[in-house]
FIKOLZA-1660 file (N, C-alpha, C; in steps of 0.1 Angstrom, whole numbers, plus 5000, padded with zeros to 4 digits):
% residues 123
   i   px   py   pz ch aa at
   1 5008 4988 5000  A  X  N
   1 5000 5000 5000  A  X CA
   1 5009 5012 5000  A  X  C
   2 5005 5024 4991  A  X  N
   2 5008 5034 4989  A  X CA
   2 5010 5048 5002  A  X  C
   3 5019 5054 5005  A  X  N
   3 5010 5063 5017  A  X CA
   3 5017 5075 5014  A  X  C
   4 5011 5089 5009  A  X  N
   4 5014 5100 5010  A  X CA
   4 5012 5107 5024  A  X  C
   5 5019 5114 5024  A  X  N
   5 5015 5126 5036  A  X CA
   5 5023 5137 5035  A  X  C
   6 5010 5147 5032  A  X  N
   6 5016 5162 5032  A  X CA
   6 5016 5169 5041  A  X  C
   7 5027 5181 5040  A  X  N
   7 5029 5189 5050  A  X CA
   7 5039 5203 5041  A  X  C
   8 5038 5213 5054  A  X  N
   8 5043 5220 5046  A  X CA
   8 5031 5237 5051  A  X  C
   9 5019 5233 5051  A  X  N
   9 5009 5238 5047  A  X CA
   9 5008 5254 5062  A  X  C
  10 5003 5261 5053  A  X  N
  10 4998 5275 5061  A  X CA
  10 4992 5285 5069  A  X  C
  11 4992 5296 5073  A  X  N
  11 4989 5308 5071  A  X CA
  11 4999 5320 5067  A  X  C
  12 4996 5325 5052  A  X  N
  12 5005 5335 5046  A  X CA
  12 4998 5344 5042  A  X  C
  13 5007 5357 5047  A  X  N
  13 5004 5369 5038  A  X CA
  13 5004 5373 5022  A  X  C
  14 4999 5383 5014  A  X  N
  14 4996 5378 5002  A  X CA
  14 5011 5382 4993  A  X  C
  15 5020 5375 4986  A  X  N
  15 5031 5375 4983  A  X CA
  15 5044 5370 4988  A  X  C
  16 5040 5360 4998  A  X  N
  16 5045 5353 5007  A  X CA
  16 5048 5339 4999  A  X  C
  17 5053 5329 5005  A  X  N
  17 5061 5319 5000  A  X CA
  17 5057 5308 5009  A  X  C
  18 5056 5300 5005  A  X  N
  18 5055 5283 5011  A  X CA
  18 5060 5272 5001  A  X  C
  19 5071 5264 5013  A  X  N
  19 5068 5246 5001  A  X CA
  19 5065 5236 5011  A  X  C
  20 5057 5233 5004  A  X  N
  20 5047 5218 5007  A  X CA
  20 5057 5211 5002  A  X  C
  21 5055 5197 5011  A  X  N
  21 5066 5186 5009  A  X CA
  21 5053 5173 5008  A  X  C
  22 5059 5163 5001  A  X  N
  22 5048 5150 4998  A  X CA
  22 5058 5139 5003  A  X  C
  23 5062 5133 5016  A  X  N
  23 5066 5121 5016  A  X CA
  23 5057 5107 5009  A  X  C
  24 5065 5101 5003  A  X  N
  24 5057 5088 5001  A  X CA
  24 5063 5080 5004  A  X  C
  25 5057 5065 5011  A  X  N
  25 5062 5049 5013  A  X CA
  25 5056 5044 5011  A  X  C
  26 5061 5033 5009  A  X  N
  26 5054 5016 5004  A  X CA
  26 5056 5013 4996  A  X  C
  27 5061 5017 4983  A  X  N
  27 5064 5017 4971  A  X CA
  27 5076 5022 4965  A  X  C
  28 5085 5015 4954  A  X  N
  28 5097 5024 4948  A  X CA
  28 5088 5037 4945  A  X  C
  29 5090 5046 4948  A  X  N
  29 5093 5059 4952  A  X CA
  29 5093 5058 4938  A  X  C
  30 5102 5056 4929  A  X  N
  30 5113 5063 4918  A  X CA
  30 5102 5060 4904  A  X  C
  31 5093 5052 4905  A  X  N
  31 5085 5044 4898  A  X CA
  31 5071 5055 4899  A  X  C
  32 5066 5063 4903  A  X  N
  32 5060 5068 4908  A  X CA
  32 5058 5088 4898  A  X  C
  33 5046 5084 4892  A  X  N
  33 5044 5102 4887  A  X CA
  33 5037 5110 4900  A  X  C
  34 5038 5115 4905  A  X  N
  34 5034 5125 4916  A  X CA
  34 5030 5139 4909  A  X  C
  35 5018 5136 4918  A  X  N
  35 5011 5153 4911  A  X CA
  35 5007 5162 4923  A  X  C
  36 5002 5177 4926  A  X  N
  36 4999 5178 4931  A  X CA
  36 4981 5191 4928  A  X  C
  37 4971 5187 4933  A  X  N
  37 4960 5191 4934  A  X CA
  37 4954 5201 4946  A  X  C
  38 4945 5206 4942  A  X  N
  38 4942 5218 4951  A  X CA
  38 4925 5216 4947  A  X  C
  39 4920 5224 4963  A  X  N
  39 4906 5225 4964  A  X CA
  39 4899 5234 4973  A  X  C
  40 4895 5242 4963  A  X  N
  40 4892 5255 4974  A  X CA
  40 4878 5257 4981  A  X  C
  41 4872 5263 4989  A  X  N
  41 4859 5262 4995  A  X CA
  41 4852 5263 4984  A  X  C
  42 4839 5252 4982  A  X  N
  42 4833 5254 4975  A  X CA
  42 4835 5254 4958  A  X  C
  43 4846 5246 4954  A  X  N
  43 4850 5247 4944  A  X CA
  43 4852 5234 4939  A  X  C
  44 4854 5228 4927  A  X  N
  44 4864 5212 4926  A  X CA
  44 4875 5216 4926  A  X  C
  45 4884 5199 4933  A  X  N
  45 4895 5199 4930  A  X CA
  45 4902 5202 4917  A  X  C
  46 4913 5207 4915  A  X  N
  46 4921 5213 4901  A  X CA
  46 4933 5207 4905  A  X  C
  47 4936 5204 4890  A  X  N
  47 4954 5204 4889  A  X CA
  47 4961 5216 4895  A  X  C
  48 4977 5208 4901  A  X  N
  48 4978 5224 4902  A  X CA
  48 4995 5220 4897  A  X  C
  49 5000 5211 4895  A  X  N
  49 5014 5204 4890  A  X CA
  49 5016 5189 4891  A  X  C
  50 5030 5186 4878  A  X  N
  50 5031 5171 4882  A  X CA
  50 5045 5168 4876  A  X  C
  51 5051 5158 4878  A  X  N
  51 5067 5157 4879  A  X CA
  51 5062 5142 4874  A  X  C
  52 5074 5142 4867  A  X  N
  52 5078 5129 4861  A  X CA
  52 5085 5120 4875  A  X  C
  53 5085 5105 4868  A  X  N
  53 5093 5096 4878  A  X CA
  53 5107 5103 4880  A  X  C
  54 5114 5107 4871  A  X  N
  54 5128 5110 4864  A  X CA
  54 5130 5127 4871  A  X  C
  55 5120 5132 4871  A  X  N
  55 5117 5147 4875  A  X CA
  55 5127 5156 4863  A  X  C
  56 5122 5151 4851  A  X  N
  56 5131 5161 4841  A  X CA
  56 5116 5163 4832  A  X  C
  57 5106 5159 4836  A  X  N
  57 5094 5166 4831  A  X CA
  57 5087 5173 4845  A  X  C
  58 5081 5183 4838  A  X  N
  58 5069 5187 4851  A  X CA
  58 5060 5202 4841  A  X  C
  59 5048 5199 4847  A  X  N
  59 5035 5204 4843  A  X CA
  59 5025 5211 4850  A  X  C
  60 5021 5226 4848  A  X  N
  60 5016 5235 4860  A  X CA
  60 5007 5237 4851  A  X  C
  61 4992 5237 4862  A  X  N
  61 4981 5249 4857  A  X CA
  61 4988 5267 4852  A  X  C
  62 4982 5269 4844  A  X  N
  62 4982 5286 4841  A  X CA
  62 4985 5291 4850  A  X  C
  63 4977 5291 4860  A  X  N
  63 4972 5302 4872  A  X CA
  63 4987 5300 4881  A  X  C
  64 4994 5290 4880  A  X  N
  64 5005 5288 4892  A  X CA
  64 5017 5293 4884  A  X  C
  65 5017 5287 4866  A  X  N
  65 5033 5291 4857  A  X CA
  65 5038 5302 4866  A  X  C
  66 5052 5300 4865  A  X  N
  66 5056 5311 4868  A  X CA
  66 5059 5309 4882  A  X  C
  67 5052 5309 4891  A  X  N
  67 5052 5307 4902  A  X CA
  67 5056 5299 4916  A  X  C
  68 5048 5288 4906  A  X  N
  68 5054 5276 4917  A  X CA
  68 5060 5270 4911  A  X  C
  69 5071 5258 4917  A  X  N
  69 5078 5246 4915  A  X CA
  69 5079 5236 4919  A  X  C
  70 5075 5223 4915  A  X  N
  70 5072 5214 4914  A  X CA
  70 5093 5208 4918  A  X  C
  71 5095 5198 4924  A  X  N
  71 5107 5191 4923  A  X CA
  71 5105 5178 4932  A  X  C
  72 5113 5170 4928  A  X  N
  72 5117 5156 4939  A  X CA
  72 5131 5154 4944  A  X  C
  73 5129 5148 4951  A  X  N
  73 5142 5139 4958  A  X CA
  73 5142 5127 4956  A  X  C
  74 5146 5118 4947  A  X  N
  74 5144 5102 4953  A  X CA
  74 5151 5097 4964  A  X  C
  75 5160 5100 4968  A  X  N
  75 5168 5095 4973  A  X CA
  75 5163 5099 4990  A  X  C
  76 5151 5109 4989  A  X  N
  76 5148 5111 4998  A  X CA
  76 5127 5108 5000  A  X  C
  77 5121 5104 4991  A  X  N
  77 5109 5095 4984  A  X CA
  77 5102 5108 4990  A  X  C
  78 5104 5122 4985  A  X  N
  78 5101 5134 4986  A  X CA
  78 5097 5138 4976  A  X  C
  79 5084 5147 4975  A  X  N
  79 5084 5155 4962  A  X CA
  79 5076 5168 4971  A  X  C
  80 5084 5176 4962  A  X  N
  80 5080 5192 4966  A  X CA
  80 5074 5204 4961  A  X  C
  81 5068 5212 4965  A  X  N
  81 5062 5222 4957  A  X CA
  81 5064 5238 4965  A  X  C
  82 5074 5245 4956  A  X  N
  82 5076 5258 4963  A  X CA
  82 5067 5266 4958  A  X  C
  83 5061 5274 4967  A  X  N
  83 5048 5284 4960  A  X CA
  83 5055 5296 4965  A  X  C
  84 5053 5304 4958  A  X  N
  84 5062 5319 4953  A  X CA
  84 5048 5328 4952  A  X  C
  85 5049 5342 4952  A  X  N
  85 5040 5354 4950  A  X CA
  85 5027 5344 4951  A  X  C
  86 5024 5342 4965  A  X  N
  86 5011 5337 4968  A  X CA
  86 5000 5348 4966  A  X  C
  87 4988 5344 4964  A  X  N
  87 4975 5354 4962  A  X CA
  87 4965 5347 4967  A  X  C
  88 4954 5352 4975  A  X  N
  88 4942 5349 4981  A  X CA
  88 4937 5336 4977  A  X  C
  89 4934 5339 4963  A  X  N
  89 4927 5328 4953  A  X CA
  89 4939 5313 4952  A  X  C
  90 4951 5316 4957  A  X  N
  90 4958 5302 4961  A  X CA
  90 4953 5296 4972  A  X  C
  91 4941 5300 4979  A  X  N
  91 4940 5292 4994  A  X CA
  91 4935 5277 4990  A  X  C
  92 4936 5271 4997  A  X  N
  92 4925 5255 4995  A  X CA
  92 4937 5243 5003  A  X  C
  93 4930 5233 5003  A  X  N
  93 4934 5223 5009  A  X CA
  93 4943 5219 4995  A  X  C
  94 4956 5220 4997  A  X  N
  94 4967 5210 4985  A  X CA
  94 4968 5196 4989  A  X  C
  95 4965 5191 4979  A  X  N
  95 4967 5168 4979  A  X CA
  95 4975 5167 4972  A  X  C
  96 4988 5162 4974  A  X  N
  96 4997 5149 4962  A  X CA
  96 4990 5139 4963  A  X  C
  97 4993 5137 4956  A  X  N
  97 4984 5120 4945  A  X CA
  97 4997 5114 4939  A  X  C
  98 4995 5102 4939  A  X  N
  98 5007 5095 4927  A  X CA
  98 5001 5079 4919  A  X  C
  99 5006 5081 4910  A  X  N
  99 5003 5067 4901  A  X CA
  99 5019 5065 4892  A  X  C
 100 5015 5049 4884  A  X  N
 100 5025 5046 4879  A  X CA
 100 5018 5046 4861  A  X  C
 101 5010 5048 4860  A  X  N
 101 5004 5047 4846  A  X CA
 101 5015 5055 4837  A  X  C
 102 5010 5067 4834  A  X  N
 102 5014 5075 4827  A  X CA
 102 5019 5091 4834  A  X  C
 103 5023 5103 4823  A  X  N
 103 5025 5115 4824  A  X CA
 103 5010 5122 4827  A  X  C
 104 5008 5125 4837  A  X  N
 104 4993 5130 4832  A  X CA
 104 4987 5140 4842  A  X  C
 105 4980 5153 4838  A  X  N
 105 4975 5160 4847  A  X CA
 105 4960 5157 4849  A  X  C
 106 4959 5144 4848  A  X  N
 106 4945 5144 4846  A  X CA
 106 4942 5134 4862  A  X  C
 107 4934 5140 4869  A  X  N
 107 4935 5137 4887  A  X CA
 107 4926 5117 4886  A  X  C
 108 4923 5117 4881  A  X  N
 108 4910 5105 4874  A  X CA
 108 4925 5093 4877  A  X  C
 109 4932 5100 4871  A  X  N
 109 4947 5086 4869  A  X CA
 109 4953 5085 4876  A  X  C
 110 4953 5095 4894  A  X  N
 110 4956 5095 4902  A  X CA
 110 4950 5081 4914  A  X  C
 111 4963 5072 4918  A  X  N
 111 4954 5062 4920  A  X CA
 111 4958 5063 4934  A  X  C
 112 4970 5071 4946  A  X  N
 112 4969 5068 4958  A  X CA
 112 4971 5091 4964  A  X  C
 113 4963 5091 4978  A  X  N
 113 4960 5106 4976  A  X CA
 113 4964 5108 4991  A  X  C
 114 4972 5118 4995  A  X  N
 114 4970 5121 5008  A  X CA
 114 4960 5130 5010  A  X  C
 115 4962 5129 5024  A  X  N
 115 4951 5137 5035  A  X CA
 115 4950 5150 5034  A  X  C
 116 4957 5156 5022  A  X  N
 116 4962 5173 5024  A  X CA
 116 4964 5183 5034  A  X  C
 117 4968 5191 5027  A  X  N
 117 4971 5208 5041  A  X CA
 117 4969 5220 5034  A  X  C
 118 4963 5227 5047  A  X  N
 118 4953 5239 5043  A  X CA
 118 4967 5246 5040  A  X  C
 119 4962 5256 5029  A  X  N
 119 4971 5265 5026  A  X CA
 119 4962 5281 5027  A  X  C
 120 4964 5294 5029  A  X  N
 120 4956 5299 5033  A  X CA
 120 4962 5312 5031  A  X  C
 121 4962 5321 5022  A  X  N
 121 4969 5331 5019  A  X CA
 121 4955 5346 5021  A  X  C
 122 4964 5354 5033  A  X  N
 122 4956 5363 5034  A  X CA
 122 4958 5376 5026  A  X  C
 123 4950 5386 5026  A  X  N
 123 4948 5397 5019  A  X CA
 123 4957 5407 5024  A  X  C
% end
Protein backbone atom coordinates (compact mmCIF):
# COMPACT_ATOMS: atom_id res chain seq x y z
CA UNK A 1 0.00 0.00 0.00
CA UNK A 2 0.77 3.39 -1.14
CA UNK A 3 1.02 6.33 1.70
CA UNK A 4 1.36 9.97 1.04
CA UNK A 5 1.46 12.61 3.61
CA UNK A 6 1.57 16.22 3.22
CA UNK A 7 2.86 18.91 5.00
CA UNK A 8 4.29 22.02 4.58
CA UNK A 9 0.88 23.80 4.69
CA UNK A 10 -0.15 27.50 6.08
CA UNK A 11 -1.09 30.80 7.12
CA UNK A 12 0.54 33.48 4.57
CA UNK A 13 0.43 36.89 3.83
CA UNK A 14 -0.39 37.84 0.17
CA UNK A 15 3.12 37.46 -1.71
CA UNK A 16 4.48 35.31 0.74
CA UNK A 17 6.15 31.87 0.00
CA UNK A 18 5.50 28.27 1.13
CA UNK A 19 6.76 24.59 0.07
CA UNK A 20 4.75 21.79 0.69
CA UNK A 21 6.58 18.64 0.90
CA UNK A 22 4.78 14.99 -0.24
CA UNK A 23 6.56 12.07 1.64
CA UNK A 24 5.65 8.80 0.08
CA UNK A 25 6.17 4.90 1.28
CA UNK A 26 5.44 1.60 0.38
CA UNK A 27 6.43 1.65 -2.91
CA UNK A 28 9.72 2.42 -5.22
CA UNK A 29 9.27 5.93 -4.83
CA UNK A 30 11.34 6.34 -8.20
CA UNK A 31 8.46 4.37 -10.22
CA UNK A 32 6.00 6.84 -9.20
CA UNK A 33 4.38 10.20 -11.28
CA UNK A 34 3.39 12.54 -8.42
CA UNK A 35 1.08 15.32 -8.94
CA UNK A 36 -0.09 17.83 -6.87
CA UNK A 37 -3.95 19.05 -6.65
CA UNK A 38 -5.84 21.77 -4.92
CA UNK A 39 -9.44 22.48 -3.57
CA UNK A 40 -10.83 25.47 -2.61
CA UNK A 41 -14.08 26.19 -0.46
CA UNK A 42 -16.75 25.37 -2.54
CA UNK A 43 -14.97 24.74 -5.60
CA UNK A 44 -13.59 21.24 -7.42
CA UNK A 45 -10.49 19.93 -7.03
CA UNK A 46 -7.94 21.32 -9.92
CA UNK A 47 -4.60 20.39 -11.08
CA UNK A 48 -2.18 22.44 -9.84
CA UNK A 49 1.39 20.40 -11.04
CA UNK A 50 3.07 17.05 -11.83
CA UNK A 51 6.72 15.65 -12.11
CA UNK A 52 7.80 12.89 -13.88
CA UNK A 53 9.34 9.60 -12.23
CA UNK A 54 12.82 11.00 -13.55
CA UNK A 55 11.67 14.69 -12.46
CA UNK A 56 13.11 16.09 -15.93
CA UNK A 57 9.40 16.56 -16.94
CA UNK A 58 6.87 18.73 -14.89
CA UNK A 59 3.53 20.44 -15.68
CA UNK A 60 1.56 23.46 -14.04
CA UNK A 61 -1.92 24.92 -14.29
CA UNK A 62 -1.81 28.61 -15.95
CA UNK A 63 -2.80 30.25 -12.81
CA UNK A 64 0.48 28.79 -10.82
CA UNK A 65 3.30 29.14 -14.28
CA UNK A 66 5.62 31.05 -13.18
CA UNK A 67 5.19 30.71 -9.82
CA UNK A 68 5.38 27.56 -8.31
CA UNK A 69 7.81 24.64 -8.45
CA UNK A 70 7.23 21.37 -8.58
CA UNK A 71 10.75 19.07 -7.71
CA UNK A 72 11.68 15.56 -6.15
CA UNK A 73 14.15 13.93 -4.24
CA UNK A 74 14.42 10.18 -4.74
CA UNK A 75 16.77 9.51 -2.74
CA UNK A 76 14.75 11.14 -0.15
CA UNK A 77 10.86 9.52 -1.63
CA UNK A 78 10.05 13.37 -1.38
CA UNK A 79 8.36 15.55 -3.80
CA UNK A 80 8.02 19.16 -3.40
CA UNK A 81 6.19 22.21 -4.33
CA UNK A 82 7.63 25.82 -3.66
CA UNK A 83 4.82 28.41 -4.01
CA UNK A 84 6.22 31.89 -4.65
CA UNK A 85 4.02 35.40 -5.00
CA UNK A 86 1.08 33.69 -3.17
CA UNK A 87 -2.47 35.35 -3.76
CA UNK A 88 -5.78 34.88 -1.92
CA UNK A 89 -7.26 32.75 -4.65
CA UNK A 90 -4.23 30.21 -3.89
CA UNK A 91 -6.04 29.23 -0.58
CA UNK A 92 -7.53 25.47 -0.49
CA UNK A 93 -6.63 22.28 0.86
CA UNK A 94 -3.35 20.97 -1.55
CA UNK A 95 -3.26 16.83 -2.15
CA UNK A 96 -0.31 14.90 -3.75
CA UNK A 97 -1.59 12.04 -5.50
CA UNK A 98 0.71 9.45 -7.27
CA UNK A 99 0.27 6.70 -9.88
CA UNK A 100 2.48 4.62 -12.08
CA UNK A 101 0.44 4.67 -15.43
CA UNK A 102 1.37 7.54 -17.32
CA UNK A 103 2.46 11.54 -17.60
CA UNK A 104 -0.67 13.02 -16.83
CA UNK A 105 -2.49 16.03 -15.30
CA UNK A 106 -5.47 14.36 -15.44
CA UNK A 107 -6.50 13.67 -11.26
CA UNK A 108 -8.99 10.51 -12.60
CA UNK A 109 -5.28 8.57 -13.12
CA UNK A 110 -4.39 9.48 -9.80
CA UNK A 111 -4.64 6.20 -7.95
CA UNK A 112 -3.14 6.77 -4.22
CA UNK A 113 -4.05 10.56 -2.39
CA UNK A 114 -2.99 12.13 0.81
CA UNK A 115 -4.94 13.71 3.53
CA UNK A 116 -3.82 17.29 2.35
CA UNK A 117 -2.86 20.77 4.15
CA UNK A 118 -4.67 23.89 4.28
CA UNK A 119 -2.94 26.55 2.55
CA UNK A 120 -4.42 29.85 3.30
CA UNK A 121 -3.12 33.10 1.93
CA UNK A 122 -4.42 36.33 3.45
CA UNK A 123 -5.22 39.65 1.94
Amino acid sequence: QVQLVESGGGLVQTGGSLRLSCAVSGRTFNNYVIGWFRQAPRKEREFVATISWSGREAEYADSVKGRFTISRDNTKNTVFLQMNSLRPDDTAVYYCAGQTRLFTTVQDAYAYWGQGTQVTVSS
